[in-house]
MMTF fields as JSON, N, C-alpha, C and O atoms, coordinates in Angstrom:
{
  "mmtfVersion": "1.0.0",
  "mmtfProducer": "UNKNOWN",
  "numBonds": 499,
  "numAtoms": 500,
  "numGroups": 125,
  "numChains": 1,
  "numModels": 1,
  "chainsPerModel": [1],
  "groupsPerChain": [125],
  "chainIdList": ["A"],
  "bondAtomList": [4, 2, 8, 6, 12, 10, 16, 14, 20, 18, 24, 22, 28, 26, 32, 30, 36, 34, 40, 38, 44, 42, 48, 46, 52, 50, 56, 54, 60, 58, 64, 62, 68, 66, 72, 70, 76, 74, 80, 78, 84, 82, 88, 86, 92, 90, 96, 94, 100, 98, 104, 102, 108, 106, 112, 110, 116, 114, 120, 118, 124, 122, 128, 126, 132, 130, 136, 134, 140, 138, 144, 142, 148, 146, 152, 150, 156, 154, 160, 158, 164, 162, 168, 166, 172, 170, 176, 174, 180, 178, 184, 182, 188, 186, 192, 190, 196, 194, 200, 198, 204, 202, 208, 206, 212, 210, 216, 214, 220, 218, 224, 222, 228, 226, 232, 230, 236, 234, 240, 238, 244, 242, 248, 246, 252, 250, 256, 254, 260, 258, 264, 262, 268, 266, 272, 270, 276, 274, 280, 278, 284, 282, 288, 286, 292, 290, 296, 294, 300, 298, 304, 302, 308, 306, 312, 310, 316, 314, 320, 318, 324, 322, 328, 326, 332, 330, 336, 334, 340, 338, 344, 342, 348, 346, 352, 350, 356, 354, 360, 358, 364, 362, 368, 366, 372, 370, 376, 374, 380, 378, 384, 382, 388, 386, 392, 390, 396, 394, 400, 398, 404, 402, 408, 406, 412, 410, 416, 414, 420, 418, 424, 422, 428, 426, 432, 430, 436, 434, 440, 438, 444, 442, 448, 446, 452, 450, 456, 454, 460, 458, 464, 462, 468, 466, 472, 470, 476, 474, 480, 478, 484, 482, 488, 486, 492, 490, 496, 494],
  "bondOrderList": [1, 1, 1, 1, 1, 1, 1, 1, 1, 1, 1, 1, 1, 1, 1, 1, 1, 1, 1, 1, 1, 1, 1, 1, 1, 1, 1, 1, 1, 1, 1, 1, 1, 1, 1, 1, 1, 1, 1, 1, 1, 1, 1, 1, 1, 1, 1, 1, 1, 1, 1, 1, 1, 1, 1, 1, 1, 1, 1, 1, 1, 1, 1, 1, 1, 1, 1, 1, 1, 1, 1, 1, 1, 1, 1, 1, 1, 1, 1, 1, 1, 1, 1, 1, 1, 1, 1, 1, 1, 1, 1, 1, 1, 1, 1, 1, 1, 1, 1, 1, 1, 1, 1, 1, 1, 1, 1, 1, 1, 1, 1, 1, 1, 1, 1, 1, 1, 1, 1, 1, 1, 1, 1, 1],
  "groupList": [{"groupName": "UNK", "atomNameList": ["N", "CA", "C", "O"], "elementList": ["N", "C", "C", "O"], "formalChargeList": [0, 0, 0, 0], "bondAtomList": [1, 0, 2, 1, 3, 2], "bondOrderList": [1, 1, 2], "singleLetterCode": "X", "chemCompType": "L-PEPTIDE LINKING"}],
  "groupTypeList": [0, 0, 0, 0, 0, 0, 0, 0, 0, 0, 0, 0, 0, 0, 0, 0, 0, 0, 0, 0, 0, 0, 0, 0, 0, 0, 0, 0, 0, 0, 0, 0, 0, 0, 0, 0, 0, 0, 0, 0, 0, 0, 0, 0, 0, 0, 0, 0, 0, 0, 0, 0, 0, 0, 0, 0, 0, 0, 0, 0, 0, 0, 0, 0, 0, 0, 0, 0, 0, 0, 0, 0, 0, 0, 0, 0, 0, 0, 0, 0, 0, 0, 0, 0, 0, 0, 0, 0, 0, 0, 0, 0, 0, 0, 0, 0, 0, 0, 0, 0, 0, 0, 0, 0, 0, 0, 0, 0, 0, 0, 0, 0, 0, 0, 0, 0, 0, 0, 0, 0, 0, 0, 0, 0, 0],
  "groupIdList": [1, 2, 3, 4, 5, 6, 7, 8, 9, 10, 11, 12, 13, 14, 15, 16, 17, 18, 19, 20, 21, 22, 23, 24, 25, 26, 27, 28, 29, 30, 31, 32, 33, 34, 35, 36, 37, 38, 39, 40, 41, 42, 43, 44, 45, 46, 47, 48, 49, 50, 51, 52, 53, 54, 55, 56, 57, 58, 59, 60, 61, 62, 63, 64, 65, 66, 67, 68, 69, 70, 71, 72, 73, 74, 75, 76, 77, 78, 79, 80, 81, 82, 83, 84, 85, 86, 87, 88, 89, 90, 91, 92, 93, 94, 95, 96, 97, 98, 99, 100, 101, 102, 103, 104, 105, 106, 107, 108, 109, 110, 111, 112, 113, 114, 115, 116, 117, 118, 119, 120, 121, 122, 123, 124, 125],
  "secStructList": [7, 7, 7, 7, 7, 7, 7, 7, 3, 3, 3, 6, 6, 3, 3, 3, 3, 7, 7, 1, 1, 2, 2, 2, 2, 2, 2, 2, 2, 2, 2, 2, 2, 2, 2, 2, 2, 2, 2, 2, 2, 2, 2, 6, 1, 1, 1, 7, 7, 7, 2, 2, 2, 2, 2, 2, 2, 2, 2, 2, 2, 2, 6, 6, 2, 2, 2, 2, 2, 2, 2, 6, 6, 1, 1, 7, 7, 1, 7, 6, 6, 2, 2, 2, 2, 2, 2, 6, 2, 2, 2, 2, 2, 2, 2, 2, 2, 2, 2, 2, 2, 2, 6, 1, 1, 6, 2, 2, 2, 2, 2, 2, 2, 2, 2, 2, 2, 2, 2, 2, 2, 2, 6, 6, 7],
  "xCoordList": [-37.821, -36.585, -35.426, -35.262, -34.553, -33.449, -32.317, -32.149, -31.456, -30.241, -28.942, -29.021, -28.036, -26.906, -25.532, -25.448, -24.549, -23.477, -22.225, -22.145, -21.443, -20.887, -19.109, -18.924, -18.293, -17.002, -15.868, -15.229, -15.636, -14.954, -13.564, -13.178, -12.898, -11.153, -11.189, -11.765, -10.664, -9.781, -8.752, -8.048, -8.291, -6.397, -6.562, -7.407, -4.946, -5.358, -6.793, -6.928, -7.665, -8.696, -9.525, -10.469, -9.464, -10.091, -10.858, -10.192, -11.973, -12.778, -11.928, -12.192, -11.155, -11.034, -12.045, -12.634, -12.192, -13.154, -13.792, -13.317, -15.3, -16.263, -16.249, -15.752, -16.969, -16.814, -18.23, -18.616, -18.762, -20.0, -19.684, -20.432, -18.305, -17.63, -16.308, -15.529, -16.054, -14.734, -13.558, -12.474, -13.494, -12.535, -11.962, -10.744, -12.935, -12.284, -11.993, -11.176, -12.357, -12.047, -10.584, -9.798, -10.311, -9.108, -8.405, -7.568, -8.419, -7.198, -7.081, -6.073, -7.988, -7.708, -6.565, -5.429, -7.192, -6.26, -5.059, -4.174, -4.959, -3.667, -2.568, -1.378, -2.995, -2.875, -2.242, -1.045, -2.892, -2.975, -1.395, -0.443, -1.089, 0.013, 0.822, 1.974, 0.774, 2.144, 2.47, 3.644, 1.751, 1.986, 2.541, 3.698, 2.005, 2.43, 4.055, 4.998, 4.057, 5.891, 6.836, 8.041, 6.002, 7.012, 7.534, 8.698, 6.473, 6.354, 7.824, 8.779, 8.124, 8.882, 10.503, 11.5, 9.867, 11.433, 11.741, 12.864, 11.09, 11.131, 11.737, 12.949, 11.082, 11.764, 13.173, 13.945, 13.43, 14.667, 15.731, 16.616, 15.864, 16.329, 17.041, 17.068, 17.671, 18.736, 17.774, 18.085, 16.726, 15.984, 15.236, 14.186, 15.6, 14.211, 12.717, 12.571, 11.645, 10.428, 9.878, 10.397, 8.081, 7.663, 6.89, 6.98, 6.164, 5.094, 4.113, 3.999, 3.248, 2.356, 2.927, 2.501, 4.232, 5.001, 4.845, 4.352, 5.355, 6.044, 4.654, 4.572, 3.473, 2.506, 1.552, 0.879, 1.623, 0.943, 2.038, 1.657, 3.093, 4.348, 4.177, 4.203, 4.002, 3.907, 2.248, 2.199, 1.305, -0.032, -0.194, -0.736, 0.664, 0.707, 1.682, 1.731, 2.441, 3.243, 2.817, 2.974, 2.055, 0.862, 0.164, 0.008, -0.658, -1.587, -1.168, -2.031, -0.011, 0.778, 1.978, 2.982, 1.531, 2.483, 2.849, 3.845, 2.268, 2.333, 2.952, 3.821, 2.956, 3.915, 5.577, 6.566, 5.436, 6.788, 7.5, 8.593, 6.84, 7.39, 7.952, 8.617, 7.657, 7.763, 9.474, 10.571, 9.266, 10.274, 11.62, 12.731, 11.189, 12.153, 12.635, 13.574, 11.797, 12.146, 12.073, 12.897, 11.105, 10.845, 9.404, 8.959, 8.803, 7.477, 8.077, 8.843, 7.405, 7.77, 6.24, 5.242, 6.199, 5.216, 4.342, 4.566, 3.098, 2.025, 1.152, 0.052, 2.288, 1.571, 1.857, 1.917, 2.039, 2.712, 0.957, 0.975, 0.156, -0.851, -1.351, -2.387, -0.661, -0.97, 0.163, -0.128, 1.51, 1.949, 1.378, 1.616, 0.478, -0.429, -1.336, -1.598, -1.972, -2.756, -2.364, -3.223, -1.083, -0.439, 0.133, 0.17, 0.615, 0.741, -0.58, -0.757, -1.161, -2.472, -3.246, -4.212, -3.089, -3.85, -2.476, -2.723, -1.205, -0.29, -0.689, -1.857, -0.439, -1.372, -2.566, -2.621, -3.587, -4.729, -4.59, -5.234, -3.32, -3.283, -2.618, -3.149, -1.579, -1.05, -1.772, -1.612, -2.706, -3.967, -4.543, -4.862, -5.003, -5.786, -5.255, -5.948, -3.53, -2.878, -3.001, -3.471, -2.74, -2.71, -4.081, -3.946, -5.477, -6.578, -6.68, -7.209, -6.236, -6.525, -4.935, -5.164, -4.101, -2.66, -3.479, -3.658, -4.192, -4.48, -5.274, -5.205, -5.833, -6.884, -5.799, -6.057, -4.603, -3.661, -3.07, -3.36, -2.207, -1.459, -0.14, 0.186, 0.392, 1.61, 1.067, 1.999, -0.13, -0.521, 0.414, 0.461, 0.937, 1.734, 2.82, 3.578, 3.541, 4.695, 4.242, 4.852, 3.139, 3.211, 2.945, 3.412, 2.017, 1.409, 2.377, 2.181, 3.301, 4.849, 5.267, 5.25, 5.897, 6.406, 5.542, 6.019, 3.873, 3.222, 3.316, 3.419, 3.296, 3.468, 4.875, 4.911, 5.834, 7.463, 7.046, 6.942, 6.919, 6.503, 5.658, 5.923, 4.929, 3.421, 4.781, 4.964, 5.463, 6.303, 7.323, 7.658, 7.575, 9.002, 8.47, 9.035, 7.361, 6.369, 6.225, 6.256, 5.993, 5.926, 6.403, 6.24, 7.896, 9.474, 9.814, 10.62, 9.519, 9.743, 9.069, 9.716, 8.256, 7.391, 7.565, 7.06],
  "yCoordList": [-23.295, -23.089, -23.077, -24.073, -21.952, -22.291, -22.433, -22.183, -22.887, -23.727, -22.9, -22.637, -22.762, -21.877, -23.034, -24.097, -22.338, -23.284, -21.894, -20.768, -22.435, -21.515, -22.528, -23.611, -21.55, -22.041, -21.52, -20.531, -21.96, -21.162, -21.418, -22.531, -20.499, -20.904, -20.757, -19.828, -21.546, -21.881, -21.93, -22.856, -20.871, -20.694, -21.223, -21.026, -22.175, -22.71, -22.328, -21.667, -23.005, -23.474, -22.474, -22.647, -21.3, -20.018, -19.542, -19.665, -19.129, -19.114, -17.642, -16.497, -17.876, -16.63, -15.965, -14.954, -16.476, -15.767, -16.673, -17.806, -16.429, -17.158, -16.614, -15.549, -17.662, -17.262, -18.118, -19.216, -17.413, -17.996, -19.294, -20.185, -18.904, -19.884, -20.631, -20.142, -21.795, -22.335, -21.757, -21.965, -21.251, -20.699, -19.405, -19.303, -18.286, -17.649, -18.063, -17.308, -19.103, -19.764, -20.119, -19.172, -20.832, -21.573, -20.427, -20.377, -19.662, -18.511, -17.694, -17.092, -17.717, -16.644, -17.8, -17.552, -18.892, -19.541, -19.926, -20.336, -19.809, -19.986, -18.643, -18.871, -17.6, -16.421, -16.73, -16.98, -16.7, -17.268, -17.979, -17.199, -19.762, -20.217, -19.521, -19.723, -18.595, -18.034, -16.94, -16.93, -15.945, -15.166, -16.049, -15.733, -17.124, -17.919, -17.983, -17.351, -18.888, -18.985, -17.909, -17.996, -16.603, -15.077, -14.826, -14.433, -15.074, -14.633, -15.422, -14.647, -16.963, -17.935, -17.007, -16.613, -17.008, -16.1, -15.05, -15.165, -13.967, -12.61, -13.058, -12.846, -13.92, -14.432, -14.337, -13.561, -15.032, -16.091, -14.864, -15.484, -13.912, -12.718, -12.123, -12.572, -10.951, -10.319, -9.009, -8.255, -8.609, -7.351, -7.562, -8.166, -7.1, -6.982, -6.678, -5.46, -7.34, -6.394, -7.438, -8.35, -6.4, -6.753, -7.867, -7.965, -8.795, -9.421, -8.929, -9.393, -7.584, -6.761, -6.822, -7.427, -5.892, -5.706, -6.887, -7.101, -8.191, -9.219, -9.763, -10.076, -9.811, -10.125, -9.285, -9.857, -8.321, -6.971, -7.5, -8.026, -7.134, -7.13, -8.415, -8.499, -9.469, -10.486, -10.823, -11.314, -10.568, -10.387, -10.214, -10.835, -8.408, -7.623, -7.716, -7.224, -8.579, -9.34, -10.211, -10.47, -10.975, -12.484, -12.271, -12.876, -10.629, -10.547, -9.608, -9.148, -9.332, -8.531, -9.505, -9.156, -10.58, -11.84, -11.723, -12.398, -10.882, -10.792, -9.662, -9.716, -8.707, -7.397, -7.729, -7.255, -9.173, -9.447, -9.933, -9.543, -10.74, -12.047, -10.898, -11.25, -10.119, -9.245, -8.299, -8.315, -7.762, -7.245, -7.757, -7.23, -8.964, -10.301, -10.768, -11.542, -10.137, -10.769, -11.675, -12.14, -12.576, -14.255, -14.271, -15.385, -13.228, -12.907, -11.591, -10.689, -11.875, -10.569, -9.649, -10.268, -8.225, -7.55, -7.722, -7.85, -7.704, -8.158, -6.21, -5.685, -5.831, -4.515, -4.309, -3.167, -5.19, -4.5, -4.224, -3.014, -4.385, -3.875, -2.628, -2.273, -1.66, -0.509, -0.037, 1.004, -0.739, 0.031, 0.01, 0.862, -1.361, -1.109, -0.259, 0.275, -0.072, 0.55, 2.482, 3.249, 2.842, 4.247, 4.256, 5.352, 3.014, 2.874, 3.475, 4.29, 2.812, 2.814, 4.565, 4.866, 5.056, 6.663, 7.811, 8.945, 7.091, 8.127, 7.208, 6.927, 6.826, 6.505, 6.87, 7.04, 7.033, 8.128, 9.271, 9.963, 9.838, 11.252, 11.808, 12.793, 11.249, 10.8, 11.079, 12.031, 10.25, 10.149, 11.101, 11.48, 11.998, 12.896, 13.988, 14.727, 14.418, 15.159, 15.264, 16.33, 14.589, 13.801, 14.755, 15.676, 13.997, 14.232, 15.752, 16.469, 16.517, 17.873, 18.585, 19.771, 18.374, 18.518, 18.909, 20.06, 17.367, 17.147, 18.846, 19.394, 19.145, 19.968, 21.091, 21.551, 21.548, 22.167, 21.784, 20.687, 22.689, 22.511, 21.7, 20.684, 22.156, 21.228, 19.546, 18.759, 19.078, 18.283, 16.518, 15.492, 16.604, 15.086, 15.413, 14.531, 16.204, 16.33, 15.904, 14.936, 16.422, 15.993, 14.827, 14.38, 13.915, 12.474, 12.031, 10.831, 12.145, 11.292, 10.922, 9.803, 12.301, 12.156, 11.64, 10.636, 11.705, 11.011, 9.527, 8.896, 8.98, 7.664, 7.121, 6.038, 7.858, 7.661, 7.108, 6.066, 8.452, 8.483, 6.85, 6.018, 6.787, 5.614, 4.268, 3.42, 4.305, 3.103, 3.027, 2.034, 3.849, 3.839, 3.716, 3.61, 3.725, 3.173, 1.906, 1.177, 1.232, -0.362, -0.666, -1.378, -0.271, -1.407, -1.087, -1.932, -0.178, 0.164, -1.17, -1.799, -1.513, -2.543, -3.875, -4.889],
  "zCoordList": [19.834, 20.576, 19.578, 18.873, 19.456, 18.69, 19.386, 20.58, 18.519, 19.199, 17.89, 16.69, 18.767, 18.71, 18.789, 19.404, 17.907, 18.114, 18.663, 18.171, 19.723, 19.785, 20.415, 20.97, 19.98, 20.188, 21.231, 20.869, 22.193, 23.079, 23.465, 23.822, 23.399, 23.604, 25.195, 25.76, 25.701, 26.918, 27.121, 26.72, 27.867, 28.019, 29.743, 30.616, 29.646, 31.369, 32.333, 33.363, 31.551, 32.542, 32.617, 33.389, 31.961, 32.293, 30.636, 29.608, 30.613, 29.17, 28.394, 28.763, 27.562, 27.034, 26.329, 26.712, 25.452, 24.315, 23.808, 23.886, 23.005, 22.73, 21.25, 20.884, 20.375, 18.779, 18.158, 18.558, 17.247, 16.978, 15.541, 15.138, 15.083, 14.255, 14.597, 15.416, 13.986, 14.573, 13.723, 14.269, 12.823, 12.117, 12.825, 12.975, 13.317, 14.046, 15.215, 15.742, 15.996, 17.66, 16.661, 16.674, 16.161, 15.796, 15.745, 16.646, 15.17, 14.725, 15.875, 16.244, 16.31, 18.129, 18.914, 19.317, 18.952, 19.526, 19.101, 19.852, 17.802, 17.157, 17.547, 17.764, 17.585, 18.063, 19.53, 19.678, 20.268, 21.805, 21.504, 21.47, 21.246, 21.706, 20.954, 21.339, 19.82, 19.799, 20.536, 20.905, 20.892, 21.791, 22.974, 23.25, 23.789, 24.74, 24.258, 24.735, 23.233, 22.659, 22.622, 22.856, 22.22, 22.178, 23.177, 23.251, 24.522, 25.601, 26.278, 26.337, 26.826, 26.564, 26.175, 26.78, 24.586, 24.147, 24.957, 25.446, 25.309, 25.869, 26.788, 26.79, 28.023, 29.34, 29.041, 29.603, 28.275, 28.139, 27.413, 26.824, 27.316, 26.689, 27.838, 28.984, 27.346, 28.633, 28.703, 29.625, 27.956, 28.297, 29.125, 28.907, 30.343, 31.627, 31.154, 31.047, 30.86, 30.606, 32.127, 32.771, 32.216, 33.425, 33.156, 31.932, 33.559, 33.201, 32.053, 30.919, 32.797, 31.72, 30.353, 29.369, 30.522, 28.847, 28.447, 27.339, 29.525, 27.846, 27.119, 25.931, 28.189, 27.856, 26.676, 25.819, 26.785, 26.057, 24.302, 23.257, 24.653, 23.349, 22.83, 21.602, 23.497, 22.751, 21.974, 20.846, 22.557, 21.644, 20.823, 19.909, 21.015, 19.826, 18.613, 17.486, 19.368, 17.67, 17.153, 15.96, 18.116, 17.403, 16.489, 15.428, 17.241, 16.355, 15.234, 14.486, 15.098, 13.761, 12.945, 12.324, 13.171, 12.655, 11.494, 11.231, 10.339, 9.09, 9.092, 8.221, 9.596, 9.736, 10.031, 9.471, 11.618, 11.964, 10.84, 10.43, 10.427, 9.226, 7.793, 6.818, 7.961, 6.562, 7.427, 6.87, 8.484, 9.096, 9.183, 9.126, 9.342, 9.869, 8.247, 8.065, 7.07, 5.783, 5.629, 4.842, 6.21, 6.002, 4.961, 4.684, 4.483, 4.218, 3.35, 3.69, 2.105, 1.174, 1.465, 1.834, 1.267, 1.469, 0.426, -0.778, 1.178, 0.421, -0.35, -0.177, -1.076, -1.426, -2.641, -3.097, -3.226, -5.318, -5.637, -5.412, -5.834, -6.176, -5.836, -6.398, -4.778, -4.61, -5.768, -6.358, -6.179, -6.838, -8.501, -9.358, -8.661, -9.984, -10.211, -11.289, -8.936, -8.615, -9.0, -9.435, -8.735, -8.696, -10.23, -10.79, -10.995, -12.361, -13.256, -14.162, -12.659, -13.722, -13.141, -13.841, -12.618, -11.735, -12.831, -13.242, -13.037, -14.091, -14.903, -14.631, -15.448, -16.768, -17.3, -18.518, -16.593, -16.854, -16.987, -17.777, -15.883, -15.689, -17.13, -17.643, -17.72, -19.241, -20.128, -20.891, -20.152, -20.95, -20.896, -22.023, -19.796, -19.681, -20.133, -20.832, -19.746, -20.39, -22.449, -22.848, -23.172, -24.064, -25.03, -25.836, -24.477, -25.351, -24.856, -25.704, -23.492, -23.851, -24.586, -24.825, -24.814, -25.93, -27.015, -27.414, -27.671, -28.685, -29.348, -30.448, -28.32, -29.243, -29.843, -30.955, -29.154, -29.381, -30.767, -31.243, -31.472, -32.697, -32.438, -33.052, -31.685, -30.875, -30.389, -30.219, -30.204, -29.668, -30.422, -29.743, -31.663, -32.105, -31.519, -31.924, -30.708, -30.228, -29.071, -28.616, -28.286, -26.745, -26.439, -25.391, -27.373, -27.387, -27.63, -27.444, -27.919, -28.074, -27.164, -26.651, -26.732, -25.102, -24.614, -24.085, -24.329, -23.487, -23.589, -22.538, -24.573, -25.244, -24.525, -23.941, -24.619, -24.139, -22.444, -21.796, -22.305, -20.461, -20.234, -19.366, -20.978, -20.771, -20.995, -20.122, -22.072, -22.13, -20.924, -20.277, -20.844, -19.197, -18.097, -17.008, -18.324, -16.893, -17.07, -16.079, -18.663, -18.369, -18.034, -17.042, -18.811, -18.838, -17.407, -17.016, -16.432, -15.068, -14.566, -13.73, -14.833, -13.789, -14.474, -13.992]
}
């Protein structure tokens, strides 16, 4: 016979969702009372929404909390590595420019500039 552990959130009295770990039960439910709190705010606001909306809008900011917090500027964006990421793709492309120059007679003039370009990209970042 095997035996199962399973974790279940309860919002007033009613089973929301079931989780086979407590880390995700915790974070659903962590999820859960802030949407509850958004919801609270929304009321308490001069914009009419219906039940559905405030309920739907507030979820969906719970569960985009890291999007709000970045909007709101309380949370810096979590993306400079796409811009290392686009550093380093011209920098190859540089490079790649560069060793086919080279085979050219002109080629110590263009590795210069390429070299230039490659440095104004550091001191940029």
């Amino acid at each position: 016979m095997a035996v199962e552990s399973r974790f279940v959130v309860i919002r007033n009295g009613v089973e929301a969702k079931t989780f086979m770990d407590k880390k995700s039960a915790d974070e659903y439910d962590k999820m859960l009372d802030m949407a509850d709190n958004l919801s609270q705010v929304f009321s308490q606001s001069p914009v009419a929404l219906s039940d559905s909306a405030n309920e739907e809008l507030s979820i969906y900011l719970a569960q985009h909390r890291d999007d709000v917090l970045v909007a709101l500027l309380a949370k810096k964006p979590t993306k400079p590595t796409a811009k290392k990421a686009t550093e380093k793709i011209i920098a190859a492309s540089i490079a790649e420019v560069v060793e086919n120059e080279e085979q050219k007679p002109t080629a110590k003039v263009k590795k210069s500039k390429a070299k230039t370009a490659t440095a104004k990209l550091s001191a940029a970042s």
